[in-house]
N, C-alpha and C positions, 0 to 999 in steps of 0.2 A: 504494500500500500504506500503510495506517495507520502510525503511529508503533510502533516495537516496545517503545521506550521512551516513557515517561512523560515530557511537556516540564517541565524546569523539575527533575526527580527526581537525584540524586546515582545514580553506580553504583557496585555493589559485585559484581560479578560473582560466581558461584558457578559455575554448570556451566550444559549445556542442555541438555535432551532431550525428545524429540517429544511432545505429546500423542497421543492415542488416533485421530484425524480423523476421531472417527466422526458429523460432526453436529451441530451445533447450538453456541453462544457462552455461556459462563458467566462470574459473577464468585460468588467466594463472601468473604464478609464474615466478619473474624472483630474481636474483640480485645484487646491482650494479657495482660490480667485478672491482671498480676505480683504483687496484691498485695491482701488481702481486707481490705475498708474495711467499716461499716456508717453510718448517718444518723447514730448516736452517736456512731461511734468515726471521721474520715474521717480518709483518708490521703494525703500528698502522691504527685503525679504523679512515678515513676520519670523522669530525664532520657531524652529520645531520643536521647542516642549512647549509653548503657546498651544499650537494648533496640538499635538498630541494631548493635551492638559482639555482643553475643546472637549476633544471626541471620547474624553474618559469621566465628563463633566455634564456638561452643561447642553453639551452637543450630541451625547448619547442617541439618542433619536432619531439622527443622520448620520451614523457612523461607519465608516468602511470595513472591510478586511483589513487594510495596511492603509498606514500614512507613510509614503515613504517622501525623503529629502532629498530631489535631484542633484546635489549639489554635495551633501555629503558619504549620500549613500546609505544613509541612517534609516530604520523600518522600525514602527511598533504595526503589532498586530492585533485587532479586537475580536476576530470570530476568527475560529478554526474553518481550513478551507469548505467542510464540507456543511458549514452553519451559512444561514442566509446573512447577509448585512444592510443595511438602513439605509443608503445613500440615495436612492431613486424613488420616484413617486410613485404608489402601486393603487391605479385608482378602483373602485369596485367594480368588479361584472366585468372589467377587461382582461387583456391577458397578461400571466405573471411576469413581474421584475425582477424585484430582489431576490423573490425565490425560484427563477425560471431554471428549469434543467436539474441536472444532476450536480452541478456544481456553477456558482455567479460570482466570479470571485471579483470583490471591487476594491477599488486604488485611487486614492486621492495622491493625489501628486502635490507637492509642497511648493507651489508656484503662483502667479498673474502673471499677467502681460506688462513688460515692461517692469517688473523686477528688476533690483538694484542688488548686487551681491559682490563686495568686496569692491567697489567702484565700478562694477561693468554690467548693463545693463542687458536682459533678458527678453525679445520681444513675446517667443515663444516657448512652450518648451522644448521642441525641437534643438534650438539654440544653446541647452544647457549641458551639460557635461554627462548629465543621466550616471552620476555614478551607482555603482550596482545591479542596472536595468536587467545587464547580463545574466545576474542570479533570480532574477526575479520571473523573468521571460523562462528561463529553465526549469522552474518551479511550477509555473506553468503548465507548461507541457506536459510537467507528470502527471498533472489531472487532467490533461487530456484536451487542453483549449489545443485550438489546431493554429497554425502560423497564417492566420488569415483574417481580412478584418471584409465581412461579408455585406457592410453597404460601402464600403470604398473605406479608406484611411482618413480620420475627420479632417475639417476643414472648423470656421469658423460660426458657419451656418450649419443647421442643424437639418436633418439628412435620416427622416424615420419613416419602418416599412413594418405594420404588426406583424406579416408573414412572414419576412425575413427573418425578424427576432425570433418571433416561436418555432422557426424549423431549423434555422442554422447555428452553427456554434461556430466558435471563434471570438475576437477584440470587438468591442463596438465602445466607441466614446458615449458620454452622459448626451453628446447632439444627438446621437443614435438611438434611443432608450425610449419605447412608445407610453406617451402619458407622461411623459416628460418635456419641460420647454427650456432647460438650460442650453448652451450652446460650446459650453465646454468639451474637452479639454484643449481643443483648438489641434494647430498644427502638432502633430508627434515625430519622433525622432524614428528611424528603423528598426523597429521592433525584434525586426527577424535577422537579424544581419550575422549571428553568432550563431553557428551549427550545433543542432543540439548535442550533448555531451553523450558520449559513448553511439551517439546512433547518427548514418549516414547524413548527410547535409539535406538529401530529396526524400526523408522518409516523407510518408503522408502526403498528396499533394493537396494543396492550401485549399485547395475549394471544397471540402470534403463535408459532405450533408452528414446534418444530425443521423446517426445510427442508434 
């Protein structure tokens, strides 16, 4: 059995309870946009025990699998991979979010646009050094999300298909995420660029329907 936590990630336990098992591996990508920067105006990067401190607090209610910090590579983690978690809207009588599939695993990214970090300023998070992404992407995998992001790789506009969600597995950003209006997490970096460990570079190919 894959890891249920994240190697290397801090815990902060919250609660756990089942996803939906109906099907297919997700991760959705969000993040945590605390603070509205522009190219003129940019703003420094909230600390990560801030926002960790957040989502063990006050913010319980919205809270991921992982906070991770692009920047230094740093993870806490609040549900075990195979518990639902709180980040997305889950309205009645539609179809599941948080708990969609057999596993939804969500990631707040420790970012806005136009972040300010150590004097050099962030438009995306594509732009950021993503340290660690590599372990995280490979954790991943062992649950089974496939190396493919099934409405396209997000953009800044939000880009949502209930049918895609509920038959396909793979990345979708919080734009992606039906019953959802954020439009996060914007441009991302390549996800897939790192071959996964111990197994050929072309296992699986990327477009691979929920099984």
């Amino acid at each position: 059995m894959a890891d249920l936590y994240l190697p290397g990630a801090e815990r902060r336990q919250l609660d756990d309870a089942p996803t939906a098992g109906d099907g297919g591996c997700r991760t959705i990508w969000h993040i945590t946009w605390d603070r509205n920067a522009t190219a003129d105006a940019p703003a420094d990067l909230l600390p990560f025990d801030t926002l960790a401190g957040y989502f063990a607090g006050d913010g319980a209610g919205v809270a991921p699998h992982l906070l991770w910090d692009p920047f230094t590579g740093r993870a806490v983690q609040y549900f075990a991979a195979t518990s639902r978690s709180k980040s997305v809207v889950n309205a009645p009588g539609g179809v599941e979010t948080n708990r969609k599939g057999n596993v939804c695993i969500q990631i707040e990214s420790l970012f806005f646009p136009y972040c300010r970090v150590d004097g050099r300023v962030y438009p995306t998070l594509a732009d950021a050094p993503c340290t660690g992404l590599a372990g995280i992407v490979d954790w991943l995998r062992s649950w089974g999300v496939p190396d493919v992001w099934p409405m396209g790789a997000p953009t800044w506009s939000a880009n949502r298909s209930a049918a895609t969600w509920d038959t396909r597995s793979g990345h979708y950003g919080h734009s992606q995420v039906p019953e959802n209006d954020h439009t996060d997490p914007g441009p991302m970096p390549d996800l897939f660029r790192v071959p996964p460990k111990g197994r050929p570079a072309d296992r699986r190919r990327l477009d691979e329907e929920v099984r």
